[in-house]
N, C-alpha and C positions, 0 to 999 in steps of 0.2 A: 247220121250223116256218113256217105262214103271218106274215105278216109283223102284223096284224091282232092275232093271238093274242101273237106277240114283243112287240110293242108292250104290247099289256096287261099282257102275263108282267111283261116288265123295267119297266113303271110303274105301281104297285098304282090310284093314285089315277084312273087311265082304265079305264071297263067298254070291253069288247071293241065296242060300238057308237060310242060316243065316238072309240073309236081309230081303227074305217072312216072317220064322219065326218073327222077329220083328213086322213087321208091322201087323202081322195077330194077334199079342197080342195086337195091339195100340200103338209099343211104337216108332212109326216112324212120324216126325209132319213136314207137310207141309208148309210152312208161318205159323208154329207155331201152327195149327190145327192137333192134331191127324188123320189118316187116314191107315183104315184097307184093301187097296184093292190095291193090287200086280200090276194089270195092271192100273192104277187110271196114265194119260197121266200129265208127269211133261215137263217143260223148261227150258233151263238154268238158266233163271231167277227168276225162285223158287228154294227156299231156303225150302230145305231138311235138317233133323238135325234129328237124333235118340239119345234114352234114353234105355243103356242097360240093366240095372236092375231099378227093380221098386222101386219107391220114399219109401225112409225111415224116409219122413219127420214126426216128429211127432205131431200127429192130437190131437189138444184141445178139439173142438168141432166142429159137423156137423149139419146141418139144409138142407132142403129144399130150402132157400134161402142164406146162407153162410154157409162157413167154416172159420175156424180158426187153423193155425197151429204155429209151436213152427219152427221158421227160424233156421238150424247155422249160425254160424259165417264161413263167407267164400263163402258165396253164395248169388251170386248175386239177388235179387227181378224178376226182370224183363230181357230178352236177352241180354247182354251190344254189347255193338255197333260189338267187336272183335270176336263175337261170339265163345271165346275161352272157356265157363265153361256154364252150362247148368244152365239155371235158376230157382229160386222157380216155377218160372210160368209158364214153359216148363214142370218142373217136376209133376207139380201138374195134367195138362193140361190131361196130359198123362192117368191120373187115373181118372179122374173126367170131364174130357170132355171140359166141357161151363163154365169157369169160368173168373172174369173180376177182375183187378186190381182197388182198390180203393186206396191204400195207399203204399207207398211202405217202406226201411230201407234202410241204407248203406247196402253194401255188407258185411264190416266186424262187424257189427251191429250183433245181436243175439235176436232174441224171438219172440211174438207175430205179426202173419201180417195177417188182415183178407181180402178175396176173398168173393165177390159176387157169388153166383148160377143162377142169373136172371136179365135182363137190368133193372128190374123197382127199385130189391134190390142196383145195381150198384146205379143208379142214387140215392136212399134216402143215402147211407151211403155215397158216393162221396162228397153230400150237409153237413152231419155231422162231415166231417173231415174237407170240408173247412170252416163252421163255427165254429167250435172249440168245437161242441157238444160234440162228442167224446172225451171223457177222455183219454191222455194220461202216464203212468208214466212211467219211465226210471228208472234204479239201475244202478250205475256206481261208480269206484272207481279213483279218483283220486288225485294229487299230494298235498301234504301240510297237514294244518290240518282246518278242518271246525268245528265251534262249534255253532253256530246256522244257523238258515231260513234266506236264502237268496234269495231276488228278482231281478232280472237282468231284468230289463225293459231296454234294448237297440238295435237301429235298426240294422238290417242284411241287409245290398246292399240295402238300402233306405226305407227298410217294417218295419212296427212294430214289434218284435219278445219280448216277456214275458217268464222266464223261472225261475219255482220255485224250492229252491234247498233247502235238508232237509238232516241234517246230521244222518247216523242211526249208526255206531261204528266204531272205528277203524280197517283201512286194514290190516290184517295177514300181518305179517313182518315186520309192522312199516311205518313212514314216509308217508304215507296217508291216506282218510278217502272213506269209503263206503259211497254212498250217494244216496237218492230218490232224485228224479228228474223229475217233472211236467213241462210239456210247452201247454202253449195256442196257441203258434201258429204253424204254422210246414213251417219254413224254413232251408232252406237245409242245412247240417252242426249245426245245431243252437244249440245242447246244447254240440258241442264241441269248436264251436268259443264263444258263451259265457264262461262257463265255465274257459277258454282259458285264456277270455280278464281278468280276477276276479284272474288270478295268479295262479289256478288250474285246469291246463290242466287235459284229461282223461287219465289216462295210457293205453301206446298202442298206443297211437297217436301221430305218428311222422309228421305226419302235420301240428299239434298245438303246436307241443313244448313237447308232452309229455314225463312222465319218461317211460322207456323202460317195454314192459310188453309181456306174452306167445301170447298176443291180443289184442285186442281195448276192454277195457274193459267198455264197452257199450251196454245194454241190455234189450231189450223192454219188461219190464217186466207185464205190466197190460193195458188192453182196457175197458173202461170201460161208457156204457148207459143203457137207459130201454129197448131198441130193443134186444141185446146180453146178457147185463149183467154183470160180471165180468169175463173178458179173460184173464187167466195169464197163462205164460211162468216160470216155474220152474227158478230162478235163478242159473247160471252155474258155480256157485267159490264161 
């Protein structure tokens, strides 16, 4: 089936002109690869998925070989399995073509997440986030009150995970603390199960016990080496 027709078939809500239009902007992704050509022969078994207005994600900085953009909260990194919400990486895809996942966030996570332009740039920065080159920091508010540096050297599901935690003021409204937040290693959940285990969950995280917050108040605030530089994401609150 033309690809034009699939589109429509599998999305009642698009007439078959609606669906050229899209695709003829690029914003129709085949297994996730954009594709601008109406008769381009699809199968059931490709996975069609359109993006109806263009990504409003906002750009930190662009390169030749990376981009960097500024994630919300609420959107997922990468396709999640249910294919219910269109992801950073579908959205991005769409405007910039050839881009490669090196790192990803939670979904409900907020800020910085840097994409490859080139398999040679994938593979150097893939290597610097699993050696731990890459500078991480985190801003997050959560429960209690912190009054100095604290090191959580404890393992996550058997791995080593390190995570440095820096109190910077008191949270608007009381009852907890804004906090920097460095980690050396990058295991999954890791600076809200530690956090967690130390008696000061994140707010917003009803997974870890947190106090109740408008969101997970977790946000990748800075990336930072000599390849990039310093990448930061505006704090949101």
């Amino acid at each position: 089936m033309r690809l034009d027709q699939a589109l429509a078939s599998r999305f009642p809500q698009l007439s078959r002109r609606k669906a050229r239009e899209l695709i003829a902007v690029g914003r129709v992704l085949v297994n996730q690869r954009p594709v601008r050509i109406a008769s381009r022969e699809v199968t059931a078994s490709d996975e069609v998925a359109f993006v109806e207005e263009a990504s409003a994600v906002p750009l930190i900085a662009i390169t030749d070989e990376w981009l960097a953009v500024n994630k919300p909260a609420g959107i997922p990194t990468q396709p999640p399995r249910d294919r219910k919400a269109r992801s950073l990486e579908e959205l991005l895809r769409v405007e910039y073509r050839e881009i490669y996942l090196v790192h990803r966030l939670d979904t409900p996570t907020s800020g910085v997440v840097l994409f490859a332009r080139t398999r040679a740039a994938a593979a150097r920065f893939s290597e610097l986030f699993a050696s731990g080159a890459m500078r991480k920091i985190y801003v997050t508010i959560v429960a209690g009150v912190i009054e100095k540096e604290i090191t959580i050297d404890a393992p996550i599901e058997g791995r080593d995970a390190l995570t440095i935690v820096q109190p910077l003021h008191a949270a608007e409204g009381g009852g907890g603390t804004c906090v920097e937040v460095e980690i050396k290693t990058g295991r999954t959940h890791q600076i809200r199960i530690h956090l967690a285990s130390i008696g000061h969950p994140v707010a917003g995280d009803r997974r870890y016990g947190g106090p109740p917050a408008e969101r997970l108040m977790l946000h990748a605030w800075k990336l930072e080496h000599a390849s990039v530089g310093t990448l930061e994401a505006p704090i949101p609150w």
